[in-house]
PDB file of N, CA, C and O in Angstrom:
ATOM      1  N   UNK A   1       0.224 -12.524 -17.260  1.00  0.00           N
ATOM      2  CA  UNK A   1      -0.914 -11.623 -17.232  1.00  0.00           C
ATOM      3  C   UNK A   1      -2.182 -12.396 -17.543  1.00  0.00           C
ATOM      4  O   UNK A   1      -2.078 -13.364 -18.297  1.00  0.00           O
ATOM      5  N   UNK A   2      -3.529 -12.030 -16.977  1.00  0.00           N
ATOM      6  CA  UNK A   2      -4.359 -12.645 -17.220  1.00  0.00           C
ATOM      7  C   UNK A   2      -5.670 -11.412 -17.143  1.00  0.00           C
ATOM      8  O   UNK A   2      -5.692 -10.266 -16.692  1.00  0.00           O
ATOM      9  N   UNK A   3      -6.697 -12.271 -17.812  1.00  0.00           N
ATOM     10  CA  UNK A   3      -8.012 -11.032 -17.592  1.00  0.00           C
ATOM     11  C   UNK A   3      -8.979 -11.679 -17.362  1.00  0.00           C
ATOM     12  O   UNK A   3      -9.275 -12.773 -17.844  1.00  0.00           O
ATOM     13  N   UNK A   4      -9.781 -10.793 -16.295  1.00  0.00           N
ATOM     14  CA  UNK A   4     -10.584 -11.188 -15.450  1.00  0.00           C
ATOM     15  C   UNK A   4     -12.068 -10.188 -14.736  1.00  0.00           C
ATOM     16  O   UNK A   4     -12.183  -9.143 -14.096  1.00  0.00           O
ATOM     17  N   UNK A   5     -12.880 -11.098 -15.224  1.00  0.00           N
ATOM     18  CA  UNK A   5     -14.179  -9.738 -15.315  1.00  0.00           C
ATOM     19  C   UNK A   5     -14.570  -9.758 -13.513  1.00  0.00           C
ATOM     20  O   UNK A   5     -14.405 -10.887 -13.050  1.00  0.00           O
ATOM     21  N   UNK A   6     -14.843  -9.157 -12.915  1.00  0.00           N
ATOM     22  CA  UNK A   6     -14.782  -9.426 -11.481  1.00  0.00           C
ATOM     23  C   UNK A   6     -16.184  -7.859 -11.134  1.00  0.00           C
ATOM     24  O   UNK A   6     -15.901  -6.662 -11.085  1.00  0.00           O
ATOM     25  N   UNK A   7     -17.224  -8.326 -11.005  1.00  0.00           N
ATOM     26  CA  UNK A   7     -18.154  -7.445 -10.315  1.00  0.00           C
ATOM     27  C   UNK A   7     -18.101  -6.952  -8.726  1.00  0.00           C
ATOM     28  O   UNK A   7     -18.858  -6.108  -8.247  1.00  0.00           O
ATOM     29  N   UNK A   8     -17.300  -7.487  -8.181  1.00  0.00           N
ATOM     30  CA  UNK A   8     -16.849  -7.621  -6.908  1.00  0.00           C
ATOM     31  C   UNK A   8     -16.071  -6.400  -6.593  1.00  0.00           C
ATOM     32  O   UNK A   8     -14.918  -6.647  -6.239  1.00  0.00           O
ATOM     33  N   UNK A   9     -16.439  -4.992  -6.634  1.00  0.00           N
ATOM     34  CA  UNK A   9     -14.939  -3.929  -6.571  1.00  0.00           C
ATOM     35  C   UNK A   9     -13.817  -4.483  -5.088  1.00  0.00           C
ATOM     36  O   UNK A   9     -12.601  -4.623  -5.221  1.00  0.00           O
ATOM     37  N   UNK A  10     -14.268  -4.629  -4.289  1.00  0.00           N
ATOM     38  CA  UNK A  10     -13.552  -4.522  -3.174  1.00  0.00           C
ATOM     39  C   UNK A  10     -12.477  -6.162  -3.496  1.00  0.00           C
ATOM     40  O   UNK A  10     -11.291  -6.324  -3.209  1.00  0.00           O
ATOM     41  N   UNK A  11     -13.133  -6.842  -3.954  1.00  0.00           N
ATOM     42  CA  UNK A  11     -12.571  -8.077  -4.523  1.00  0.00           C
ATOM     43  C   UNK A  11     -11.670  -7.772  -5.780  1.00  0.00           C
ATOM     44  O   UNK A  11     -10.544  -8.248  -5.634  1.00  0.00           O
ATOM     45  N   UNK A  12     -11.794  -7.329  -6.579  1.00  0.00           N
ATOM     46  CA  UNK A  12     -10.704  -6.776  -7.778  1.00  0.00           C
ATOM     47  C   UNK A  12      -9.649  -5.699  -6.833  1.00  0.00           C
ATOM     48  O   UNK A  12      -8.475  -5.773  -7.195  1.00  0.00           O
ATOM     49  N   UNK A  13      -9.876  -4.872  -5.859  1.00  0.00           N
ATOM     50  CA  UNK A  13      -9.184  -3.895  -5.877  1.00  0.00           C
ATOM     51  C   UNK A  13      -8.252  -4.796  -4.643  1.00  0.00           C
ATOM     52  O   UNK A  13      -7.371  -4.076  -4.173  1.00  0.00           O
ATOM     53  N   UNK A  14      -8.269  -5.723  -4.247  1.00  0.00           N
ATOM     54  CA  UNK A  14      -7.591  -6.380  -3.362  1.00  0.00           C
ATOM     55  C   UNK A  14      -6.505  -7.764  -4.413  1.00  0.00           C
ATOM     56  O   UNK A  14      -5.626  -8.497  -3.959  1.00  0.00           O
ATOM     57  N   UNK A  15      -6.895  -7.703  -5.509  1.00  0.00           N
ATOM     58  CA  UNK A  15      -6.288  -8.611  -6.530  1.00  0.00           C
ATOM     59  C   UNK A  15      -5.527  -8.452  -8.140  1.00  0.00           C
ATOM     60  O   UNK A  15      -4.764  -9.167  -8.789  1.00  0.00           O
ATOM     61  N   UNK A  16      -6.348  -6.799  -8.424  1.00  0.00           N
ATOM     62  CA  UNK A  16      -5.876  -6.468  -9.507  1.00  0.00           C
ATOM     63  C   UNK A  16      -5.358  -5.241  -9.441  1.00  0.00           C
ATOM     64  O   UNK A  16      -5.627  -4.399  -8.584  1.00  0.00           O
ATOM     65  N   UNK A  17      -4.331  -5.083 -10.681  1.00  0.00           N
ATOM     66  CA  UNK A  17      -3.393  -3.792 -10.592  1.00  0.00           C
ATOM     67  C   UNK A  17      -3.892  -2.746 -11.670  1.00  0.00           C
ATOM     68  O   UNK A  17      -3.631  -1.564 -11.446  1.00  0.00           O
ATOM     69  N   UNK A  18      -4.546  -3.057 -12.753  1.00  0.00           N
ATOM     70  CA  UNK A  18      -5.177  -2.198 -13.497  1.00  0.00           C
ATOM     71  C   UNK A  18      -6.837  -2.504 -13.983  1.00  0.00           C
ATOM     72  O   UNK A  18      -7.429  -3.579 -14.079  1.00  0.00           O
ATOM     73  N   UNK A  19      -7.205  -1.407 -14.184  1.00  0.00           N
ATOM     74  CA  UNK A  19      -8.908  -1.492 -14.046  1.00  0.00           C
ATOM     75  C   UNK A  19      -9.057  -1.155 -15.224  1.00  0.00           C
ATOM     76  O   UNK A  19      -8.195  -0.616 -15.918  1.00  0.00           O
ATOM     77  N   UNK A  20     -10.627  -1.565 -15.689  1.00  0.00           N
ATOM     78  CA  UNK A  20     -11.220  -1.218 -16.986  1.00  0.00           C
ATOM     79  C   UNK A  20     -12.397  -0.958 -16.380  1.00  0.00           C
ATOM     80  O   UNK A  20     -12.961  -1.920 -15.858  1.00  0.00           O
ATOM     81  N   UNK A  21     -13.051   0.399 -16.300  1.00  0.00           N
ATOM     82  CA  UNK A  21     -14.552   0.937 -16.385  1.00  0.00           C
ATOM     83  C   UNK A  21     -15.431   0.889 -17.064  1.00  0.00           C
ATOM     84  O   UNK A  21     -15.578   1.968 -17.638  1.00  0.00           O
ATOM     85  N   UNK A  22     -16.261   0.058 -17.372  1.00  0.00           N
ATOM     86  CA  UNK A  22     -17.419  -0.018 -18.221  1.00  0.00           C
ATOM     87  C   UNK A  22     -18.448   0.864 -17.895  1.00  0.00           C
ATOM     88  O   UNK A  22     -18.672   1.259 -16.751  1.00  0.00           O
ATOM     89  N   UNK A  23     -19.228   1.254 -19.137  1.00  0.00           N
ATOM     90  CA  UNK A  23     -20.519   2.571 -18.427  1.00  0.00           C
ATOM     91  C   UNK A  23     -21.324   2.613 -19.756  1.00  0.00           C
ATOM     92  O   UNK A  23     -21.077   3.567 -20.493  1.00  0.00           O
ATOM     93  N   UNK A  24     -22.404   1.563 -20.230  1.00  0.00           N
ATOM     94  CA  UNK A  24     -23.267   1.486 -20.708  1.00  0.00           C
ATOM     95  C   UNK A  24     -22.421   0.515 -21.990  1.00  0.00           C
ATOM     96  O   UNK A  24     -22.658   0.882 -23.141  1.00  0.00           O
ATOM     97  N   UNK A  25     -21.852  -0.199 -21.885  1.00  0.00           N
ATOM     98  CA  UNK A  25     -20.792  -1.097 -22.845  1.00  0.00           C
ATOM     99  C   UNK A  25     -19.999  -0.362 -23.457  1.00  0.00           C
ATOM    100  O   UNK A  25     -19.806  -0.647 -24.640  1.00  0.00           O
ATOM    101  N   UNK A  26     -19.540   0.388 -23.086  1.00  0.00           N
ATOM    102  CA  UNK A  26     -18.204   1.474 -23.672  1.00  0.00           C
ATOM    103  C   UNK A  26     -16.938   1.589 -22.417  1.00  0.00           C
ATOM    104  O   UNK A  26     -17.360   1.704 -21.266  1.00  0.00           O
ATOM    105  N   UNK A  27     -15.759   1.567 -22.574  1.00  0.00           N
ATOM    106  CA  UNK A  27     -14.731   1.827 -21.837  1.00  0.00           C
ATOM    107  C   UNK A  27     -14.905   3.694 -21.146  1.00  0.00           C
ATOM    108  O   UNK A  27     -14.770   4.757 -21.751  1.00  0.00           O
ATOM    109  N   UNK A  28     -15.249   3.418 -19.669  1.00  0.00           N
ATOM    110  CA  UNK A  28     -15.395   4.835 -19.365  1.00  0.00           C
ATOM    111  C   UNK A  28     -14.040   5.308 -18.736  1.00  0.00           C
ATOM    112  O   UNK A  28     -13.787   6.482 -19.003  1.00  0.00           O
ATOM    113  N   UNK A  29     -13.017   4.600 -17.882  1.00  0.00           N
ATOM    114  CA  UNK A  29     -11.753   4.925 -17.509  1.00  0.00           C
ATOM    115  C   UNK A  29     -11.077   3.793 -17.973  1.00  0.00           C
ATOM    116  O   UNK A  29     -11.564   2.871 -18.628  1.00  0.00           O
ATOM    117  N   UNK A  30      -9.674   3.948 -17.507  1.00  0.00           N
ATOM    118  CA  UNK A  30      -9.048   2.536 -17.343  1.00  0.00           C
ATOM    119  C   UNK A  30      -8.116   3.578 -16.257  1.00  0.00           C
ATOM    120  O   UNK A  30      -8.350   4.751 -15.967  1.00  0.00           O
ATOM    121  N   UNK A  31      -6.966   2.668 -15.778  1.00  0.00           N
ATOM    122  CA  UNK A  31      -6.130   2.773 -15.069  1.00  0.00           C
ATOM    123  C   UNK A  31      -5.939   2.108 -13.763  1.00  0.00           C
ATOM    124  O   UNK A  31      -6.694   1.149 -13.598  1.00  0.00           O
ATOM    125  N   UNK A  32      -5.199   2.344 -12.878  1.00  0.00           N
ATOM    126  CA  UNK A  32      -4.714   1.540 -11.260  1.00  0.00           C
ATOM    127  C   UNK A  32      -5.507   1.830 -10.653  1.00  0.00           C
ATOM    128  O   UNK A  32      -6.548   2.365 -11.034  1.00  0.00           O
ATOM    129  N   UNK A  33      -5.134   1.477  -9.295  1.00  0.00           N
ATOM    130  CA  UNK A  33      -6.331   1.748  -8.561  1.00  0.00           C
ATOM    131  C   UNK A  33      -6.709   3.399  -8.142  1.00  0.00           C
ATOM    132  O   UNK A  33      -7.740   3.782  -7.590  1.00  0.00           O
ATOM    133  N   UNK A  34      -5.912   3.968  -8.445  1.00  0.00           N
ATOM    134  CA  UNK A  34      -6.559   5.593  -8.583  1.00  0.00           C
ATOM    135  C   UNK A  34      -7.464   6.017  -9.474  1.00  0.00           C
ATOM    136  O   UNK A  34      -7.567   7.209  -9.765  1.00  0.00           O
ATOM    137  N   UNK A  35      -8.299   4.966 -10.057  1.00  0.00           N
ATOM    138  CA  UNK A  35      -9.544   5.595 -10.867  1.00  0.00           C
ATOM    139  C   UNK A  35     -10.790   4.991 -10.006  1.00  0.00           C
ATOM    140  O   UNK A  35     -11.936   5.431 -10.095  1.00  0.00           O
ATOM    141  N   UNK A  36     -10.361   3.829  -9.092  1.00  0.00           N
ATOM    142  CA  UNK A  36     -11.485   3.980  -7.709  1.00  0.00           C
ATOM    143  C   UNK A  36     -11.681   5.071  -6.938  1.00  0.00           C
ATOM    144  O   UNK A  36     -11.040   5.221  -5.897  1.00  0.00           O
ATOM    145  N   UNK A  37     -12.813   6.173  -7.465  1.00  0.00           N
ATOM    146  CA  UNK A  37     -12.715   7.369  -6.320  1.00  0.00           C
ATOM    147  C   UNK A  37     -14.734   7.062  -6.784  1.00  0.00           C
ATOM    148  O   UNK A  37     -15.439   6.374  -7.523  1.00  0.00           O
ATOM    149  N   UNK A  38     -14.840   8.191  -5.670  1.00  0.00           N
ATOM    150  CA  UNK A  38     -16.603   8.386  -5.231  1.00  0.00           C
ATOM    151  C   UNK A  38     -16.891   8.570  -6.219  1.00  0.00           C
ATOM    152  O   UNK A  38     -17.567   7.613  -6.595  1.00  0.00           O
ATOM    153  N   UNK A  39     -16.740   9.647  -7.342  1.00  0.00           N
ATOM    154  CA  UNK A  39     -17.182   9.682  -8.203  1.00  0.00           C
ATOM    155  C   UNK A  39     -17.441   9.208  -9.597  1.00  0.00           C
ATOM    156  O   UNK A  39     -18.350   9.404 -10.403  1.00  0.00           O
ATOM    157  N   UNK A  40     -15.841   8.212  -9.607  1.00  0.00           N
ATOM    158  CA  UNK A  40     -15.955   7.749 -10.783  1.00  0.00           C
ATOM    159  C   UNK A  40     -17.488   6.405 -10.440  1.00  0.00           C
ATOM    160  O   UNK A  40     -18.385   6.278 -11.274  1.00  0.00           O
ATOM    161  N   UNK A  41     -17.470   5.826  -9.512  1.00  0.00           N
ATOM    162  CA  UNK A  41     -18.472   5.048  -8.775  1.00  0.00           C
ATOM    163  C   UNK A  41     -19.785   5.383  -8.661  1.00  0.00           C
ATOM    164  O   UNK A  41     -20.696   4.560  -8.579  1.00  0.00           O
ATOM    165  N   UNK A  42     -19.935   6.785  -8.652  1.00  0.00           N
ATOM    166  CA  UNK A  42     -21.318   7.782  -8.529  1.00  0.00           C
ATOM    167  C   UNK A  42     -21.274   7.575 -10.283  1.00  0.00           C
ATOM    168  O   UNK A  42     -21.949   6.607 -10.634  1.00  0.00           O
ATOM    169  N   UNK A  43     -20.671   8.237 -11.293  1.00  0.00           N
ATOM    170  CA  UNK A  43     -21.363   8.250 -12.639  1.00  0.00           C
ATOM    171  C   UNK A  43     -21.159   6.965 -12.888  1.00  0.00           C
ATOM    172  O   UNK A  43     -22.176   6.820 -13.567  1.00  0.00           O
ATOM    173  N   UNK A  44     -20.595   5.745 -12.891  1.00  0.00           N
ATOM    174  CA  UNK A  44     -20.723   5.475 -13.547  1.00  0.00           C
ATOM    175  C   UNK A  44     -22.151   3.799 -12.861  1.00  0.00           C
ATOM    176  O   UNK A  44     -22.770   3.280 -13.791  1.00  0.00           O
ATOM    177  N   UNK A  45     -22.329   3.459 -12.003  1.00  0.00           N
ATOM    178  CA  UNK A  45     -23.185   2.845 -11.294  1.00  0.00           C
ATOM    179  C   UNK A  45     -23.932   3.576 -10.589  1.00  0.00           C
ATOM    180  O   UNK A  45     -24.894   2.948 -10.148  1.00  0.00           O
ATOM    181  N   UNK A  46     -23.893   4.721 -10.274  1.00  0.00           N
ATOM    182  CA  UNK A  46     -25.143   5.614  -9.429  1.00  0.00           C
ATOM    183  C   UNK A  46     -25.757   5.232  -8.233  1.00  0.00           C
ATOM    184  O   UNK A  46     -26.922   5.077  -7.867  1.00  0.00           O
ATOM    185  N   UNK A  47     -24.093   5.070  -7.468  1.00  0.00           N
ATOM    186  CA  UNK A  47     -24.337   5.084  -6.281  1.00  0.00           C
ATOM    187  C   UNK A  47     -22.946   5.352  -5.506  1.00  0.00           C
ATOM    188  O   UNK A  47     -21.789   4.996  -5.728  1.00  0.00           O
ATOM    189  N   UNK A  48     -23.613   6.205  -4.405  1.00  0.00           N
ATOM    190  CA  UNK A  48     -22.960   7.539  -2.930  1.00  0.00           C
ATOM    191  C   UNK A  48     -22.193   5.883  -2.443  1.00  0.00           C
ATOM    192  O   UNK A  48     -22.783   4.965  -1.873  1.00  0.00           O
ATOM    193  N   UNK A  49     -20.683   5.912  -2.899  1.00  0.00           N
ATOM    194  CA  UNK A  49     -19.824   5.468  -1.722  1.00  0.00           C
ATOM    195  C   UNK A  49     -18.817   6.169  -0.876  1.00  0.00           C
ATOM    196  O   UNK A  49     -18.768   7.396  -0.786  1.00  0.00           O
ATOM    197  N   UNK A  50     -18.074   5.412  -0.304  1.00  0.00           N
ATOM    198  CA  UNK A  50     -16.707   6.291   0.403  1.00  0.00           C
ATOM    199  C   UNK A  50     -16.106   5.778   0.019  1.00  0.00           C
ATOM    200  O   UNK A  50     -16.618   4.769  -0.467  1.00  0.00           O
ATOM    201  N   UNK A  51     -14.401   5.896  -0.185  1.00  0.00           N
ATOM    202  CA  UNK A  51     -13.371   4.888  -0.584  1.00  0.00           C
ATOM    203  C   UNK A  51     -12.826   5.411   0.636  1.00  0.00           C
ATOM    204  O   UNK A  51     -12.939   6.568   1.039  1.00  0.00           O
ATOM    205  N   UNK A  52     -12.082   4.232   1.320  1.00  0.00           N
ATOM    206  CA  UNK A  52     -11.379   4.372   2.491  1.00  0.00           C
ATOM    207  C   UNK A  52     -10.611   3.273   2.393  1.00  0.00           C
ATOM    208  O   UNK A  52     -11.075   2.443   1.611  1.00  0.00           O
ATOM    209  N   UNK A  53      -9.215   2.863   3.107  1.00  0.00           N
ATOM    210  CA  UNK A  53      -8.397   2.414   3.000  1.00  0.00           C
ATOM    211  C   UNK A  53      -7.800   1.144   4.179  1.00  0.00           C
ATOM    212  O   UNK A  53      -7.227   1.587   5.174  1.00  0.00           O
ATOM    213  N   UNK A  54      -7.908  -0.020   4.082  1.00  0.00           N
ATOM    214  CA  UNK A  54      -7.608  -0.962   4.703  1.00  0.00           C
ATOM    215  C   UNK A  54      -6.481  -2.199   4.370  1.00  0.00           C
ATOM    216  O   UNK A  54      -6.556  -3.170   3.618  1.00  0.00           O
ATOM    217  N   UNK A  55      -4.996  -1.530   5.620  1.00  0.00           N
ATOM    218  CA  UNK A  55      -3.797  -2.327   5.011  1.00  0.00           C
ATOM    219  C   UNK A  55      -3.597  -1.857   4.021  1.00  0.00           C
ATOM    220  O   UNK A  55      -3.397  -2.767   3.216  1.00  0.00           O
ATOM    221  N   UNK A  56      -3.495  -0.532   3.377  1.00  0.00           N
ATOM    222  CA  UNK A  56      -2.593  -0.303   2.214  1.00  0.00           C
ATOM    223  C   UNK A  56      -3.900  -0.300   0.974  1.00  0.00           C
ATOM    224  O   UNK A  56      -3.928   0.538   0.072  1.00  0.00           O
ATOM    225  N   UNK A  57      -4.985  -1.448   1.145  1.00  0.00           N
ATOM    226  CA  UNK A  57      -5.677  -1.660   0.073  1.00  0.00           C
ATOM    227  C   UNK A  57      -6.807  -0.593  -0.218  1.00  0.00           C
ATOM    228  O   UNK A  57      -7.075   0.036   0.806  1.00  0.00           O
ATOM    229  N   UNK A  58      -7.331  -0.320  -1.002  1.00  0.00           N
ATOM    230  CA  UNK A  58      -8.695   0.421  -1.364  1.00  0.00           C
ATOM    231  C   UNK A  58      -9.973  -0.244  -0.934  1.00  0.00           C
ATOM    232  O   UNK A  58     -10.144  -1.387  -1.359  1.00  0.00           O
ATOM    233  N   UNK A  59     -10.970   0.317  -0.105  1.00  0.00           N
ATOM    234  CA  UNK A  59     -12.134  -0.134   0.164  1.00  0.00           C
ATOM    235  C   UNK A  59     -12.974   1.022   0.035  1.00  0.00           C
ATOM    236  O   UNK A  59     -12.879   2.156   0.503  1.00  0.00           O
ATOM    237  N   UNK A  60     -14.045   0.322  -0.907  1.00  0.00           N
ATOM    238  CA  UNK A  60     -15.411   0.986  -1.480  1.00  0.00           C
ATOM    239  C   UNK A  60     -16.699   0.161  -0.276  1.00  0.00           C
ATOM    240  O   UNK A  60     -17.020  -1.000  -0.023  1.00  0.00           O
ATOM    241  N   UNK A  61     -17.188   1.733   0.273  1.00  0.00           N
ATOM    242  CA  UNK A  61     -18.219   1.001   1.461  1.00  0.00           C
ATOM    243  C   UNK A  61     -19.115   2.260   0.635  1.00  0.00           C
ATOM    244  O   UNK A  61     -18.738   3.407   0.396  1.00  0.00           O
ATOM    245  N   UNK A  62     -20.571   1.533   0.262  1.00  0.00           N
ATOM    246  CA  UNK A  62     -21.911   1.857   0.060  1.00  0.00           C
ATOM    247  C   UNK A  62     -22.188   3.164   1.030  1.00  0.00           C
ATOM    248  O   UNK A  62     -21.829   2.966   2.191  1.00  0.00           O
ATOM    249  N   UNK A  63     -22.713   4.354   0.791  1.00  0.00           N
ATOM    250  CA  UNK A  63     -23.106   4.890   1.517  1.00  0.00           C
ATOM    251  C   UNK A  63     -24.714   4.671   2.116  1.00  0.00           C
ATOM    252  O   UNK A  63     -25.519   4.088   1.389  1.00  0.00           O
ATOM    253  N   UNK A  64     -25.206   5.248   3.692  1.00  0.00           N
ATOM    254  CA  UNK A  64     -26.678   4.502   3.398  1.00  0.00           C
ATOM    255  C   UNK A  64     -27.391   5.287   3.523  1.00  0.00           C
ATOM    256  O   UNK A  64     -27.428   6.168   4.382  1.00  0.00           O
ATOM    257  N   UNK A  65     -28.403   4.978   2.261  1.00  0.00           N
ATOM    258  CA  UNK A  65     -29.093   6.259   2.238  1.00  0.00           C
ATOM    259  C   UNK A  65     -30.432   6.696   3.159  1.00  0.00           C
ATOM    260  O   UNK A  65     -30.923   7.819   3.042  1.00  0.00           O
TER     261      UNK A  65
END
């Protein structure tokens, strides 16, 4: 096991199996990749994505505003 800070979502969610949510230096979720949804993404960075799915993996695409 190893830990690894990765700002990159689409890059962590293609490499890691459990997540830690940060949201103003406090733990806002944790869990797999089912805590990548629109909204957890909307509160906690404040910004409109889609999560959609490529090969099995999770992909977070920016919505444009």
């Amino acid at each position: 096991a190893s830990v690894v800070v990765m700002h990159d979502i689409n890059l962590a969610l293609r490499y890691s199996d459990k997540f830690i949510i940060l949201k103003d230096g406090q733990v806002f979720t944790t869990g797999g990749k089912e805590v990548i949804t629109p909204e957890i993404i909307k509160e906690t960075y404040g910004v409109d994505v889609y999560v959609t799915h490529f090969e099995g993996i999770p992909v977070v695409i920016p919505k444009v505003q």
